[in-house]
Biopython code that builds the backbone (N, CA, C, O; Angstrom):
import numpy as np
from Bio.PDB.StructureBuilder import StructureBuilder

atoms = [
    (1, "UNK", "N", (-59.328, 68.863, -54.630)),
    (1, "UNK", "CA", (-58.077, 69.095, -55.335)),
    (1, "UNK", "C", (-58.005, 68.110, -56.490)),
    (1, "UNK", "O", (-58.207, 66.898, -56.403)),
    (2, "UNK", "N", (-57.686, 68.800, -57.597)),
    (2, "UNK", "CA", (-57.354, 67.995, -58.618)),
    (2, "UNK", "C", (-56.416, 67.815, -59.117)),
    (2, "UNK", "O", (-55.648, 68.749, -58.885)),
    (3, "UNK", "N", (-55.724, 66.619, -60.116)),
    (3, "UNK", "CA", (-54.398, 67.196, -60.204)),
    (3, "UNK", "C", (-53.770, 67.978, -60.922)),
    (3, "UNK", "O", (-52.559, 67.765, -60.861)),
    (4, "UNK", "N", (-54.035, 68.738, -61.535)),
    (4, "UNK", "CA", (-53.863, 70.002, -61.655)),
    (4, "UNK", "C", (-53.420, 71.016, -60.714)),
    (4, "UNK", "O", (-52.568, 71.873, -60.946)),
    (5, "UNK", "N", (-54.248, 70.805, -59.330)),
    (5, "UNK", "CA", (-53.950, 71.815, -58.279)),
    (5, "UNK", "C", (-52.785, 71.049, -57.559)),
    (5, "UNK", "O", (-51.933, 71.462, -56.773)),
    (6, "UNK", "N", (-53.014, 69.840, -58.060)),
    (6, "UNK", "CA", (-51.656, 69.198, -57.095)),
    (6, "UNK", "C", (-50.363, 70.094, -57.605)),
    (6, "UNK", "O", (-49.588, 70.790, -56.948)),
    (7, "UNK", "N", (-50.426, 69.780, -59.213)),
    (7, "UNK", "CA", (-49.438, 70.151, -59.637)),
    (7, "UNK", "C", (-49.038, 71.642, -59.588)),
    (7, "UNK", "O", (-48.027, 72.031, -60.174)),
    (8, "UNK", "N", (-49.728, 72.362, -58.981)),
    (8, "UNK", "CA", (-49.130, 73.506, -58.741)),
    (8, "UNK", "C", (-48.827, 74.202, -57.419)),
    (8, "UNK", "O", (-48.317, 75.269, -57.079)),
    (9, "UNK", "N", (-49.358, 73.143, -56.822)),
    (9, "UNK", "CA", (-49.088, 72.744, -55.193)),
    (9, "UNK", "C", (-47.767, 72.347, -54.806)),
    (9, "UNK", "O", (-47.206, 72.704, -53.770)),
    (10, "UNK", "N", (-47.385, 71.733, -55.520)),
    (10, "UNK", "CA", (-45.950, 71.185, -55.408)),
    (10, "UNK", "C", (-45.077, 72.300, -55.895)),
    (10, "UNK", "O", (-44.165, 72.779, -55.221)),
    (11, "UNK", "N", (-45.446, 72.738, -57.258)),
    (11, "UNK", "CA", (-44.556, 73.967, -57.901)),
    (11, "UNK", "C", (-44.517, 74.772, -56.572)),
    (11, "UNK", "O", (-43.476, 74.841, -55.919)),
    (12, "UNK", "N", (-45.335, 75.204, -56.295)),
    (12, "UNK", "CA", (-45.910, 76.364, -55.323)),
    (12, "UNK", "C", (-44.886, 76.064, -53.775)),
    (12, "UNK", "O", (-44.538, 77.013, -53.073)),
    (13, "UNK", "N", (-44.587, 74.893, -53.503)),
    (13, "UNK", "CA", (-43.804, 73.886, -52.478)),
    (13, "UNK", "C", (-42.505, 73.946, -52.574)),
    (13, "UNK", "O", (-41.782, 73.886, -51.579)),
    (14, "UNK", "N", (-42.137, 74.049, -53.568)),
    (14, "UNK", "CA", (-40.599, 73.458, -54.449)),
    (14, "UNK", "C", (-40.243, 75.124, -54.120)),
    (14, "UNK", "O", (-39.031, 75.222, -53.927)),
    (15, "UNK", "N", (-41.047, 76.654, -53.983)),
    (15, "UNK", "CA", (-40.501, 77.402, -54.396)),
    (15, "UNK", "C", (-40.063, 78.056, -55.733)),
    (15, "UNK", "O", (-39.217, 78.922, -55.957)),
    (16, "UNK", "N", (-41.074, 77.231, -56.726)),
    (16, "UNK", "CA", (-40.756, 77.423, -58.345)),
    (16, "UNK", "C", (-39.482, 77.083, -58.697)),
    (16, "UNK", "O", (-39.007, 77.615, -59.701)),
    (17, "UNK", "N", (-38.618, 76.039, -57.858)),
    (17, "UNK", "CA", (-37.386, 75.561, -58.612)),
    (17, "UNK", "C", (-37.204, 74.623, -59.844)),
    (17, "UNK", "O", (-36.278, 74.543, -60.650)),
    (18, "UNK", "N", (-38.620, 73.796, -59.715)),
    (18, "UNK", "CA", (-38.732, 73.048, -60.440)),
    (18, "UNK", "C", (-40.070, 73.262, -61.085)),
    (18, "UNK", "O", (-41.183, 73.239, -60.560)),
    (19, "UNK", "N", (-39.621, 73.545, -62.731)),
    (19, "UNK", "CA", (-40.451, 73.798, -63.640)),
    (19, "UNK", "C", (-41.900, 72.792, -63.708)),
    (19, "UNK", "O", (-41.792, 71.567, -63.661)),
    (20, "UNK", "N", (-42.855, 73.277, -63.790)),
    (20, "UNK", "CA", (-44.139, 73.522, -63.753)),
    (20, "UNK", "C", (-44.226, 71.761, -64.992)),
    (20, "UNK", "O", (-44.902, 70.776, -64.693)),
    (21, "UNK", "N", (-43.338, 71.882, -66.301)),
    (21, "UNK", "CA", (-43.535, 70.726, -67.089)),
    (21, "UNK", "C", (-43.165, 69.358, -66.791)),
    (21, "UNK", "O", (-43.360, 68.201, -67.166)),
    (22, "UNK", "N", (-42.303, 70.307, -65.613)),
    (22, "UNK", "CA", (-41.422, 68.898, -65.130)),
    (22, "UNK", "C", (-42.118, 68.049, -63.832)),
    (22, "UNK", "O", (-42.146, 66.825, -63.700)),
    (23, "UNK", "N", (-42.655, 69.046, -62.943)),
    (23, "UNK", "CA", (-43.587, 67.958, -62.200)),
    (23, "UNK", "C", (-44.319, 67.680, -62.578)),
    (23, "UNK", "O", (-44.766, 66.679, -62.018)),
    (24, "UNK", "N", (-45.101, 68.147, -63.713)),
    (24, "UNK", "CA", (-46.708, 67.862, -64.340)),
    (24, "UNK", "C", (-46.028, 66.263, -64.836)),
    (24, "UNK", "O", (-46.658, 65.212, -64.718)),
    (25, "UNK", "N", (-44.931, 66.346, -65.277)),
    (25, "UNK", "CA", (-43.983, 64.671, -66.209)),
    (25, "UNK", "C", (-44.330, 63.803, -64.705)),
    (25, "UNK", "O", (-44.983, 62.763, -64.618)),
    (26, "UNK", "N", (-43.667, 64.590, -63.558)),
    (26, "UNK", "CA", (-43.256, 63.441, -62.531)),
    (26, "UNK", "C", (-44.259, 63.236, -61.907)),
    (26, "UNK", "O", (-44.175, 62.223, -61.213)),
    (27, "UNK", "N", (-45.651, 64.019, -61.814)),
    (27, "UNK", "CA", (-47.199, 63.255, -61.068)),
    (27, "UNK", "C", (-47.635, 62.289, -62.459)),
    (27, "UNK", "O", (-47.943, 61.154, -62.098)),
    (28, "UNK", "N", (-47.704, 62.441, -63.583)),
    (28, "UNK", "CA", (-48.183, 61.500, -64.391)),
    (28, "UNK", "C", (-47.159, 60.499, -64.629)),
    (28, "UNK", "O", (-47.417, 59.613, -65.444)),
    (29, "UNK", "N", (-45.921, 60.509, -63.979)),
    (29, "UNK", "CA", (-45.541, 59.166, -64.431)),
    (29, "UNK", "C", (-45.513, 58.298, -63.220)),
    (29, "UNK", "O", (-45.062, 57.153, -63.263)),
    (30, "UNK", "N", (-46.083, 58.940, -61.943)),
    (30, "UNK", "CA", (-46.201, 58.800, -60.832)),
    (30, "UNK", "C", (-47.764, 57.768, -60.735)),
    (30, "UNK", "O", (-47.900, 56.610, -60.341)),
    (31, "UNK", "N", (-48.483, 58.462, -61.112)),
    (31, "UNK", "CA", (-50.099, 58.266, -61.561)),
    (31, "UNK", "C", (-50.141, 56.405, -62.676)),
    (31, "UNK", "O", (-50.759, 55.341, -62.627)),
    (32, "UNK", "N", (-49.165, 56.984, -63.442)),
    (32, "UNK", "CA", (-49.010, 55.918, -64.273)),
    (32, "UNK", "C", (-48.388, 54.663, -63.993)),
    (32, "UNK", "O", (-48.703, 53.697, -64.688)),
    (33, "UNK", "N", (-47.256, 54.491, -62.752)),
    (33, "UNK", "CA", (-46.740, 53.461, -62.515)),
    (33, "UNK", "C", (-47.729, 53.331, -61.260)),
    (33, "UNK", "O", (-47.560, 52.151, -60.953)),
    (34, "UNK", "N", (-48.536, 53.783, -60.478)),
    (34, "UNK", "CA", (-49.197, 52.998, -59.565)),
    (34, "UNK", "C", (-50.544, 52.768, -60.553)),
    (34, "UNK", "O", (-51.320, 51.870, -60.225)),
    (35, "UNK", "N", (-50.696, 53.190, -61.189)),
    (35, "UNK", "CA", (-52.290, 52.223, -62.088)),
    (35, "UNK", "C", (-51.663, 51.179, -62.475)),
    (35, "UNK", "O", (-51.985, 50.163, -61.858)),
    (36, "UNK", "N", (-50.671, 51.019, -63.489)),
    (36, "UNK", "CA", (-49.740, 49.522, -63.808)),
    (36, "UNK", "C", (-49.870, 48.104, -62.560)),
    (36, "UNK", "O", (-50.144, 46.907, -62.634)),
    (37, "UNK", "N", (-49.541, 48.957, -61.595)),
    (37, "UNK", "CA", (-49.077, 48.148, -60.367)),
    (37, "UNK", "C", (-50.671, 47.491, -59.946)),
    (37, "UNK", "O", (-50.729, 46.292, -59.674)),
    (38, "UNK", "N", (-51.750, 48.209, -59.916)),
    (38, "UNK", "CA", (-52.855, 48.108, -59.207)),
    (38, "UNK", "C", (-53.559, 47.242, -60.377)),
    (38, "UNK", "O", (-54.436, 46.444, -60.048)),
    (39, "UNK", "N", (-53.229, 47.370, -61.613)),
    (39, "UNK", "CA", (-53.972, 46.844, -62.618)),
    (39, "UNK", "C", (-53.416, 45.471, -62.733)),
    (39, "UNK", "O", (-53.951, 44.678, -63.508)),
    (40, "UNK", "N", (-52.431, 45.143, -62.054)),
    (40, "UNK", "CA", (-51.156, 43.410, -62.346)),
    (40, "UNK", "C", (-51.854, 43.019, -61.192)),
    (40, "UNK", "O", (-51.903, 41.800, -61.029)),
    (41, "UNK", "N", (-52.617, 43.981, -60.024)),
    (41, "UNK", "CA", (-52.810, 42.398, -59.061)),
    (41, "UNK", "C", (-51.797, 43.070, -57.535)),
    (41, "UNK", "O", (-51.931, 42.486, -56.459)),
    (42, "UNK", "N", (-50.873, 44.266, -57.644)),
    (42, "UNK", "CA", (-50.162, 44.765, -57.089)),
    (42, "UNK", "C", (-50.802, 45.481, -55.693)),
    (42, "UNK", "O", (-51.835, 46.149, -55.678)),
    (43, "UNK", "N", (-50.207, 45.275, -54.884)),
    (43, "UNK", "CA", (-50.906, 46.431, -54.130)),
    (43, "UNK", "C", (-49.446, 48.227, -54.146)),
    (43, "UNK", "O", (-48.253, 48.125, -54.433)),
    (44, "UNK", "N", (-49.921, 49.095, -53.887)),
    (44, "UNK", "CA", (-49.158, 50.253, -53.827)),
    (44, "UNK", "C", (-49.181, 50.637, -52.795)),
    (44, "UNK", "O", (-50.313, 50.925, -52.408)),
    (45, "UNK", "N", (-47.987, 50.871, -51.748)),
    (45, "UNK", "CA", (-48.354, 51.657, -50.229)),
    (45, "UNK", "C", (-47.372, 52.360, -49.667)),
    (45, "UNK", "O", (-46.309, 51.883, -49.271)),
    (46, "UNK", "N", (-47.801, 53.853, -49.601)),
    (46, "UNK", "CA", (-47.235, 54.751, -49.620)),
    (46, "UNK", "C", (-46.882, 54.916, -47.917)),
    (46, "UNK", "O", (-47.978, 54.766, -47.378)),
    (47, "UNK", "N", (-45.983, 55.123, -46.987)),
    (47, "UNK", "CA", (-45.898, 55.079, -45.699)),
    (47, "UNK", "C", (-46.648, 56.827, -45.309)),
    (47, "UNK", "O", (-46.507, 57.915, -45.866)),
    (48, "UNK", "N", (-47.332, 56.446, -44.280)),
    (48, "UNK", "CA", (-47.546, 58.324, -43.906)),
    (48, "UNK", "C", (-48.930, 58.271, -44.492)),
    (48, "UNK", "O", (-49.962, 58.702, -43.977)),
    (49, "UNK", "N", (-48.737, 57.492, -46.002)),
    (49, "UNK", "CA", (-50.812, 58.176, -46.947)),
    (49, "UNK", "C", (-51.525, 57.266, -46.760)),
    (49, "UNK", "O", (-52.529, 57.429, -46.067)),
    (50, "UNK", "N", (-51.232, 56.068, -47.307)),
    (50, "UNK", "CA", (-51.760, 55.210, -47.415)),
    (50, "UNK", "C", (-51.519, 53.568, -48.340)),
    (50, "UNK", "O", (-50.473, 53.381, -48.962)),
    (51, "UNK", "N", (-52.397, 52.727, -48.307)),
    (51, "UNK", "CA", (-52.230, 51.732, -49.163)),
    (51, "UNK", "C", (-53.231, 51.807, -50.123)),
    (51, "UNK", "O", (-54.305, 52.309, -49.792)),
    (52, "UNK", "N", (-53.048, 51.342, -51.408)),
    (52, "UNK", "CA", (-54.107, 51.249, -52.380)),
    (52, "UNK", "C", (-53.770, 49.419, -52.927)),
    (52, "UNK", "O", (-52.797, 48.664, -52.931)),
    (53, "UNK", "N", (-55.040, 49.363, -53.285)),
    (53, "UNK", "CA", (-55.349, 47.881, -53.675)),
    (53, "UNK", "C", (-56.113, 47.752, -54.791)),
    (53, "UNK", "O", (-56.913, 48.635, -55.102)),
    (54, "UNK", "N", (-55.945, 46.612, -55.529)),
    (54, "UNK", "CA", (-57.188, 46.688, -56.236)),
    (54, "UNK", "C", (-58.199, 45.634, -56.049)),
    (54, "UNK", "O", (-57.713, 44.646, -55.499)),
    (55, "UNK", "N", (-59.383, 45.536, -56.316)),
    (55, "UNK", "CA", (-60.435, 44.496, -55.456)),
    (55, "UNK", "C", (-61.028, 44.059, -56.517)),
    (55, "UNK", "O", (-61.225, 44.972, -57.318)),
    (56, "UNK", "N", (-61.453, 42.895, -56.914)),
    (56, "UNK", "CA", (-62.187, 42.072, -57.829)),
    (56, "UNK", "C", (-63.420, 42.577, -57.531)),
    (56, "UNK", "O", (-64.103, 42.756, -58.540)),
    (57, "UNK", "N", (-63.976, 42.885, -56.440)),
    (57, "UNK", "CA", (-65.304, 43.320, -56.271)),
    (57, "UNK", "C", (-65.889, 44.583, -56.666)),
    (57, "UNK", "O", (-67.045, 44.802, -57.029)),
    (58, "UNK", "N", (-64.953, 45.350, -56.544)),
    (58, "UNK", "CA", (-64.926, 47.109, -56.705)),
    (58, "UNK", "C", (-65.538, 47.148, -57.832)),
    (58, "UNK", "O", (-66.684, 47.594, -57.877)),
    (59, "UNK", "N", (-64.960, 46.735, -58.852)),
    (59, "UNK", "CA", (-65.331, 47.037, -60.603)),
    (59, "UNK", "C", (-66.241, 46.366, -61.300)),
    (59, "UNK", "O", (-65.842, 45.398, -61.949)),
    (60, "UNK", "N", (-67.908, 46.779, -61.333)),
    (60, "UNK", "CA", (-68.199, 45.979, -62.201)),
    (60, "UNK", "C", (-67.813, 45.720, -63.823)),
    (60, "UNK", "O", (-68.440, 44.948, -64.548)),
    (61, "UNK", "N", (-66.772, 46.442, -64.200)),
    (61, "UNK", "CA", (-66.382, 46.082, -65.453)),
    (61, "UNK", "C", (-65.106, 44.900, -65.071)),
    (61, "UNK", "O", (-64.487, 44.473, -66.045)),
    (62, "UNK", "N", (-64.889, 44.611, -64.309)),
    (62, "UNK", "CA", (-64.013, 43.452, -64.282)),
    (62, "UNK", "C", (-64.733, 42.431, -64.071)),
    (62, "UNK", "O", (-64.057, 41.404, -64.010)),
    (63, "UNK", "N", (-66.299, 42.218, -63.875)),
    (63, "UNK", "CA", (-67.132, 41.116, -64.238)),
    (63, "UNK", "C", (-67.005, 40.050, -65.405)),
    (63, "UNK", "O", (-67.165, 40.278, -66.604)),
    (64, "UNK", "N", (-66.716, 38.961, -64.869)),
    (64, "UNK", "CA", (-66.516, 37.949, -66.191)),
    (64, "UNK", "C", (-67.758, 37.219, -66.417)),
    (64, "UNK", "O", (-68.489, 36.940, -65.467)),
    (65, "UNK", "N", (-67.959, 36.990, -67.260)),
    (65, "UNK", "CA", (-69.060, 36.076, -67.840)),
    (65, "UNK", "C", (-69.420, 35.125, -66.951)),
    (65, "UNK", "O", (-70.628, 34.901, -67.039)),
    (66, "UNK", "N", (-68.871, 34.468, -66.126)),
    (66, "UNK", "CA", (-69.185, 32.766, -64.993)),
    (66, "UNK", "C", (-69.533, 34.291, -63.978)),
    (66, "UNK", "O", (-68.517, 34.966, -63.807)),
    (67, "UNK", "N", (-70.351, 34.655, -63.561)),
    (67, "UNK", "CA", (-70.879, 35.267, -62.377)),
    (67, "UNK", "C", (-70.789, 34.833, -61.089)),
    (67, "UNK", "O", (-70.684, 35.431, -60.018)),
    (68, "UNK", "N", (-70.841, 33.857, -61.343)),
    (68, "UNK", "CA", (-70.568, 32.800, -59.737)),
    (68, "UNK", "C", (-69.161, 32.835, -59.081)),
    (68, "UNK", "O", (-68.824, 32.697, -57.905)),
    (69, "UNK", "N", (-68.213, 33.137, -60.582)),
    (69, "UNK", "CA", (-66.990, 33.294, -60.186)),
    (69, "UNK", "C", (-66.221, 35.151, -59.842)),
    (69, "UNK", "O", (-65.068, 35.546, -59.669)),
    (70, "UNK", "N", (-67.483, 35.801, -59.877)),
    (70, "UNK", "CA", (-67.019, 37.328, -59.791)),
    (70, "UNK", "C", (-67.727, 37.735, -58.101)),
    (70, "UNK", "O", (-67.311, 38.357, -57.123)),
    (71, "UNK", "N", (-68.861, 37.068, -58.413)),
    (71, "UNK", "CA", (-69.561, 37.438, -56.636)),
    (71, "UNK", "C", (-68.986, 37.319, -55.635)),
    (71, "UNK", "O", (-68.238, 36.342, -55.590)),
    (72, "UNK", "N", (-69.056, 38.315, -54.258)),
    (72, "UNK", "CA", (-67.847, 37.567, -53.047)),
    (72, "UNK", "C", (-68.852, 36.110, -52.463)),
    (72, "UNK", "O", (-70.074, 36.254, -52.496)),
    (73, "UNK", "N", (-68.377, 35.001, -52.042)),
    (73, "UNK", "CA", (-68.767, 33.926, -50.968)),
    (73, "UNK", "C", (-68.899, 34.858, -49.974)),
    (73, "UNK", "O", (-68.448, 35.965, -49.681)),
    (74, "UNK", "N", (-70.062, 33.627, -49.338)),
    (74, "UNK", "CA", (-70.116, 33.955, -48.388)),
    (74, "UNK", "C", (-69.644, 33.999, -47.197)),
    (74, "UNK", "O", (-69.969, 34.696, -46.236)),
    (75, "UNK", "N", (-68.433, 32.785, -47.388)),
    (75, "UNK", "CA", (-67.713, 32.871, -46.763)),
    (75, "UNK", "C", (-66.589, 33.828, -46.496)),
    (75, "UNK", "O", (-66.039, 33.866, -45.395)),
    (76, "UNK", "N", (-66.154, 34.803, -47.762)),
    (76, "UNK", "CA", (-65.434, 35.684, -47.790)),
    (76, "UNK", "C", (-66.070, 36.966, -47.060)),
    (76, "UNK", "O", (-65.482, 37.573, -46.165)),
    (77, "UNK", "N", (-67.186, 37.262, -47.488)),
    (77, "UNK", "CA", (-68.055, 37.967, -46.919)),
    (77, "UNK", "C", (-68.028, 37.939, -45.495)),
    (77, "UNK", "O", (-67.889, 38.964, -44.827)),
    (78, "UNK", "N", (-68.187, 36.544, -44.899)),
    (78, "UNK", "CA", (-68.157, 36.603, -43.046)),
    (78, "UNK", "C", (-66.745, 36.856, -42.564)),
    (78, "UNK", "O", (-66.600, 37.117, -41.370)),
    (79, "UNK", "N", (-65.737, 36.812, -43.321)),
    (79, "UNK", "CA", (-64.147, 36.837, -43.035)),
    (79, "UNK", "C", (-63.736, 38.470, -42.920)),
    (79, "UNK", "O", (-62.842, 38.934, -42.212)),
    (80, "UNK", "N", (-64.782, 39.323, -43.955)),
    (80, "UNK", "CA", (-64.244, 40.663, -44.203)),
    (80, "UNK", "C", (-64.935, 41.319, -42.674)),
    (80, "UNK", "O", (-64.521, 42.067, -41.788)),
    (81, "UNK", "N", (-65.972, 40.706, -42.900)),
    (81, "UNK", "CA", (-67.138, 41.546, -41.458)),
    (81, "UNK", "C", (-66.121, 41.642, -40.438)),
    (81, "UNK", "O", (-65.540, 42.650, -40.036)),
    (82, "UNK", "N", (-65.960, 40.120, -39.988)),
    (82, "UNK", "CA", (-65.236, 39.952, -38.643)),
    (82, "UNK", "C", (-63.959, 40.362, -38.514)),
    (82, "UNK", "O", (-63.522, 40.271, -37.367)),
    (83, "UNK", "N", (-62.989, 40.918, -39.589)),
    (83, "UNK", "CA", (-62.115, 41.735, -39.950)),
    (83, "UNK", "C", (-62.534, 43.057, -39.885)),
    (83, "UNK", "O", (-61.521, 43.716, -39.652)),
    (84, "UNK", "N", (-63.406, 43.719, -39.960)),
    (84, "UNK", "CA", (-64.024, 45.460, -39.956)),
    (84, "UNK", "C", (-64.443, 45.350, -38.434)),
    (84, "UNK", "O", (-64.180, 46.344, -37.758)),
    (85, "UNK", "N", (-65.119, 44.178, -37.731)),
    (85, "UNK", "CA", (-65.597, 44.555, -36.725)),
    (85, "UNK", "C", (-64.862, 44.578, -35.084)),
    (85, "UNK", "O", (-65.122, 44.780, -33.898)),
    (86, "UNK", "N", (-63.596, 44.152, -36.177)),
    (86, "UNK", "CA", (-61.924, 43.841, -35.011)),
    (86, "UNK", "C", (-61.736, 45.708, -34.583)),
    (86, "UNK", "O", (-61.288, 46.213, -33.554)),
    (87, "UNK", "N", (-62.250, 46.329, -35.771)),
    (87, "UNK", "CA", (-61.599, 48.230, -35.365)),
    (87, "UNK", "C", (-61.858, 48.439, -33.911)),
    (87, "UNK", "O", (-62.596, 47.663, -33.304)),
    (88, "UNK", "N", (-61.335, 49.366, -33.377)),
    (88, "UNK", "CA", (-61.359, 50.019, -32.148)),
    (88, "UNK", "C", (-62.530, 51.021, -32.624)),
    (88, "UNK", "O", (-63.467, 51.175, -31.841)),
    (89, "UNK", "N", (-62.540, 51.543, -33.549)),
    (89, "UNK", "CA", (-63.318, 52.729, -34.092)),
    (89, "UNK", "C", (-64.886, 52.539, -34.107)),
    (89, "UNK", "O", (-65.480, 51.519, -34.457)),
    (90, "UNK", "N", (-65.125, 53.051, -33.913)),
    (90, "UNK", "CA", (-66.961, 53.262, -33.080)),
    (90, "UNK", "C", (-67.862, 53.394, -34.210)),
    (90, "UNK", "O", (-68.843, 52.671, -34.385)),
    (91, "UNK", "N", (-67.528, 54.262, -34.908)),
    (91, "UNK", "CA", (-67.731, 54.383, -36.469)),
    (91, "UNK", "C", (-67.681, 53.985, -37.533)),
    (91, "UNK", "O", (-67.221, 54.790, -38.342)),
    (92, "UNK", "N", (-68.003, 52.925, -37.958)),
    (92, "UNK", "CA", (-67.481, 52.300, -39.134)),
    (92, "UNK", "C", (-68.350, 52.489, -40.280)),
    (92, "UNK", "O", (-69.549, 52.612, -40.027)),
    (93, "UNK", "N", (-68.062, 52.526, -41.220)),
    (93, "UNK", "CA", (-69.123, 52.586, -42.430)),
    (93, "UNK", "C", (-68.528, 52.017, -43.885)),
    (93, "UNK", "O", (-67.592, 52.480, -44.536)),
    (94, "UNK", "N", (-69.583, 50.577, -44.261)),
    (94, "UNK", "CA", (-69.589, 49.909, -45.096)),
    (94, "UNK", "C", (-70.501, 50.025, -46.257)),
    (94, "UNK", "O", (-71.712, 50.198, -46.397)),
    (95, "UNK", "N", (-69.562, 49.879, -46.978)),
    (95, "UNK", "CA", (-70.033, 50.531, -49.111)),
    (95, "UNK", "C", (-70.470, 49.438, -49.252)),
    (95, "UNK", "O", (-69.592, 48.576, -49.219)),
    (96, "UNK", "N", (-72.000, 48.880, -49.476)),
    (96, "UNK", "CA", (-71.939, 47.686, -50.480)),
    (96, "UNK", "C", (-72.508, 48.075, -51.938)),
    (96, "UNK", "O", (-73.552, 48.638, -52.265)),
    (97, "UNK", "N", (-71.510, 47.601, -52.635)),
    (97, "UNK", "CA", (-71.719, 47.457, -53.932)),
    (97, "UNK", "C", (-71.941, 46.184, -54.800)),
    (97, "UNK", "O", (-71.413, 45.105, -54.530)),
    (98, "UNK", "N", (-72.717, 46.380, -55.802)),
    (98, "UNK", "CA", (-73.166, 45.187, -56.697)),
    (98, "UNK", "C", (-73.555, 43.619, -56.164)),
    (98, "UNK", "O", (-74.663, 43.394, -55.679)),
    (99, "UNK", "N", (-72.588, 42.631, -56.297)),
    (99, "UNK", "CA", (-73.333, 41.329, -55.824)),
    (99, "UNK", "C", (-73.317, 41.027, -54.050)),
    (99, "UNK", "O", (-73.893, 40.128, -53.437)),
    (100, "UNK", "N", (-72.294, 42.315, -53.436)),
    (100, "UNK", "CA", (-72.682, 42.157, -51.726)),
    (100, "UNK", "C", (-74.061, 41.961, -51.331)),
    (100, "UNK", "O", (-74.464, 41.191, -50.459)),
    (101, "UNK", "N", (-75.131, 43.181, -52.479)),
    (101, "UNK", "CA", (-75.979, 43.122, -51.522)),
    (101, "UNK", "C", (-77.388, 41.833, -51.587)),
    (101, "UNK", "O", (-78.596, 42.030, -51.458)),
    (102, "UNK", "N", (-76.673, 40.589, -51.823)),
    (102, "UNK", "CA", (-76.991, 39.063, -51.491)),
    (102, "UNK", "C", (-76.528, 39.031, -50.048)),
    (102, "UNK", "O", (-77.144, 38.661, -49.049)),
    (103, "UNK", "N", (-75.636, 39.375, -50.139)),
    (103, "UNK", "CA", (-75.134, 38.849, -48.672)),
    (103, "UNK", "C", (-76.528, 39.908, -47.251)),
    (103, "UNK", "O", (-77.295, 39.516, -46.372)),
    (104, "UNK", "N", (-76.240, 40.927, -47.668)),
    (104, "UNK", "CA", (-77.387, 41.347, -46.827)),
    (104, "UNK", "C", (-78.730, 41.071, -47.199)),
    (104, "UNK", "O", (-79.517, 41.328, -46.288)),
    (105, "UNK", "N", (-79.441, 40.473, -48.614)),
    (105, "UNK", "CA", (-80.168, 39.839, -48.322)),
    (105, "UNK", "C", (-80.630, 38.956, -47.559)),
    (105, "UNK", "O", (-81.645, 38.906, -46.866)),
    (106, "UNK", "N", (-79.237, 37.792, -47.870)),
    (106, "UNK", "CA", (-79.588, 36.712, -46.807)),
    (106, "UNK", "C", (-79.391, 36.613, -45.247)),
    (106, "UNK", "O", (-79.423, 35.642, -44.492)),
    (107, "UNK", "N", (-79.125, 38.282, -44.972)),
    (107, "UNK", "CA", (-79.159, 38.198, -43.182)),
    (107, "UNK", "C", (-77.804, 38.101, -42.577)),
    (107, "UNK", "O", (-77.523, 38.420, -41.422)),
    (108, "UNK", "N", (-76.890, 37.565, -43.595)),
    (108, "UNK", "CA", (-75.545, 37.396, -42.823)),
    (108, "UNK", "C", (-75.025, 38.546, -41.661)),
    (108, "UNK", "O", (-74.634, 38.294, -40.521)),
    (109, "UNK", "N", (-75.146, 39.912, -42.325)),
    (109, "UNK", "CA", (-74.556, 40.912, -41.645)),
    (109, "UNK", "C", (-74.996, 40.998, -40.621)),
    (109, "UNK", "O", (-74.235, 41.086, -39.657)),
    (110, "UNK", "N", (-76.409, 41.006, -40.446)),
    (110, "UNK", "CA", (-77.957, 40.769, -39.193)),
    (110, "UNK", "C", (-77.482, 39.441, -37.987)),
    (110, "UNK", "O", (-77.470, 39.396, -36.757)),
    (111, "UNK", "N", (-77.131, 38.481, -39.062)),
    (111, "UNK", "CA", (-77.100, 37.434, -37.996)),
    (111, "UNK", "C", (-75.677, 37.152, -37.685)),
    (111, "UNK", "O", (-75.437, 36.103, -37.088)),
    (112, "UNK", "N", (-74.841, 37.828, -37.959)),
    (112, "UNK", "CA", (-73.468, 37.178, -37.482)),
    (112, "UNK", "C", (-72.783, 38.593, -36.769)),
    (112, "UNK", "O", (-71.774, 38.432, -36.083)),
    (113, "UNK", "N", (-73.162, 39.526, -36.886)),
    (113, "UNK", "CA", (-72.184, 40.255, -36.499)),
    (113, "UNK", "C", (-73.270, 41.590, -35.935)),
    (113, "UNK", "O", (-73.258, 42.614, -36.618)),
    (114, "UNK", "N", (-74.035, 41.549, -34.898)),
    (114, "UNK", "CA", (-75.413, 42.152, -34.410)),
    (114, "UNK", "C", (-74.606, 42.518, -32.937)),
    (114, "UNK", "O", (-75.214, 43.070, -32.020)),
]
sb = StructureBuilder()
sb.init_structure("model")
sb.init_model(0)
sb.init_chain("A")
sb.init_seg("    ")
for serial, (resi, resn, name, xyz) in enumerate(atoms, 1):
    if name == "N":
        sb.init_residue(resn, " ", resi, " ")
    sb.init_atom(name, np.array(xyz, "f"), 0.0, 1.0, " ", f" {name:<3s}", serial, name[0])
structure = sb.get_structure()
């Protein structure tokens, strides 16, 4: 679904009471105040959907020049594990992206949480 289909999902919801220009206004200004929020440092959390965050790690375009200061520690790194490995859920599955995968170089994931 895109939003596009959202937006006519909702029309389609509403019963066509509310014009087609007017929710297309209220998902983009919707869209627009949670990027604001996520882009200040904000977190956004919707009860029922979910929470959204934004992560220094996620983006390599939010990479700053001192590299040392964009990579996770490793200590942060052993804090998130033992935080994922608290789930009840049997299943878990971890994204590493960009400078994480130091951390599984150096064995951490292997040796601390096996």
């Amino acid at each position: 679904m895109n939003k596009s289909d959202l937006i006519r999902e909702v029309h389609k919801r509403m019963n066509k009471k509310i014009a087609l220009k007017d929710i297309d206004a209220l998902v983009n200004s919707l869209f627009e105040v949670m990027s604001e929020k996520l882009k200040s440092g904000e977190e956004v959390q919707l009860d029922d959907f979910g929470t959204f965050a934004s992560c220094q790690y996620c983006q390599v375009s939010r990479q700053s020049e001192n590299k040392a200061a964009f990579d996770m520690t490793v200590e942060t790194a052993d804090k998130s594990l033992d935080l994922v490995f608290r789930s009840p859920n049997q299943a878990i599955k971890i994204e590493f992206q960009g400078g994480e995968l130091q951390v599984i170089a150096s064995g951490l994931l292997r040796q601390e949480h096996q």
